[in-house]
Phi, psi and omega in degrees: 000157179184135186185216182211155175244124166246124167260153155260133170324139172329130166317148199265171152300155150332138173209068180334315200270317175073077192267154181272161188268295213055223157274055169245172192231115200261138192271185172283162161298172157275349171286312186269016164287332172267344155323301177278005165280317208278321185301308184313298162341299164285301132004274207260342160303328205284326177277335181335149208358050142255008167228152189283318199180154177243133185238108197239122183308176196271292185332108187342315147345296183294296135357288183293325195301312186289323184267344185270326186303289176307339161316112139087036159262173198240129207237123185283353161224258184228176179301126155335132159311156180242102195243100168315086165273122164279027177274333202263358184282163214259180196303122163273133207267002163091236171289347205261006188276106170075052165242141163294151165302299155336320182274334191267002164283293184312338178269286248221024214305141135102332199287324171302319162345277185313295181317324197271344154273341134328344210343309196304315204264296170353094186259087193304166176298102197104358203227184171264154154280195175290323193268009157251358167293335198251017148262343165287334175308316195305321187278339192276320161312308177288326162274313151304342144319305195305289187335314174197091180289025192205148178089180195252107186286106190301095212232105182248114198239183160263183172326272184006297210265315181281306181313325211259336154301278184332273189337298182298276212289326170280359193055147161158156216255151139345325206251345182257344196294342155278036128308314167297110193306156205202016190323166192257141209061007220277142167265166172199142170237131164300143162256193171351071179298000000 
């Protein structure tokens, strides 16, 4: 069989202010380490030698996600390789990174607006859009695929990067992809792209 598992990473701290994360890099909670003890757990016998490989973003989140998932499973030869992509890292949010909505009205008049007309495109000062996050994932997805064409890939990302694949694979416009549910550990499996 082929395809991909798009994981999502673990719950983060708390953030009452609900500060933008972007891609800076912030570790899991302890809450969300035990989400991914629990994924593992459930999770992770059913792939045991079934997978070609795991392509995990580089960002420390992402990281724990990956090594706690590969802990103490039991591998009928040895543990899948494992590949760190800085393609898979979640959107950079530029100037708009470890800002309150309030400070980036303040920073910013009116810009935030425009990103909520815009989603796809809208790039803050220093950042990215959605829609060049989601051609570097596309290229990044793709280039591991080359890499290893046959089996199944384990791909451990954020919201971002997995809504914005899910988007690519469902045809759905850009502008729909926070629709898509994105809860922290949550799994999707992509089949044959």
């Amino acid at each position: 069989m082929n395809g991909m598992w798009l994981v999502r990473h673990g719950a983060l701290p708390p953030n009452p202010e609900r500060r933008i994360v972007g891609n800076r890099d912030i570790p899991l909670s302890p809450a969300g380490q035990r989400q991914i003890r629990a994924l593992a757990h459930d999770f992770m016998p059913i792939l045991a030698g079934r997978l070609a490989a795991v392509v995990s973003s580089d960002l420390g989140r992402c990281r724990e996600t990956t090594s706690i998932l590969l802990t103490g499973n039991e591998w009928t030869a040895s543990p899948p390789p494992v590949h760190f992509e800085p393609g898979l890292r979640e959107l950079d949010m530029g100037q708009w990174q470890g800002l309150t909505k309030a400070e980036i009205d303040a920073r910013f008049p009116g810009q935030y607006d425009v990103r909520g007309r815009d989603f796809a495109h809208f790039q803050p000062e220093g950042g990215e859009s959605f829609a060049q996050l989601q051609s570097r994932a596309l290229e990044a997805v793709r280039r591991w695929r080359r890499h290893y064409p046959t089996g199944i890939l384990l791909v451990v990302a954020h919201a971002g990067v997995i809504r914005s694949l899910l988007a690519h694979y469902m045809a759905l416009p850009l502008d729909d992809a926070l629709r898509i549910p994105q809860e922290y550990a949550c799994r999707t499996f992509v089949p044959e792209w």
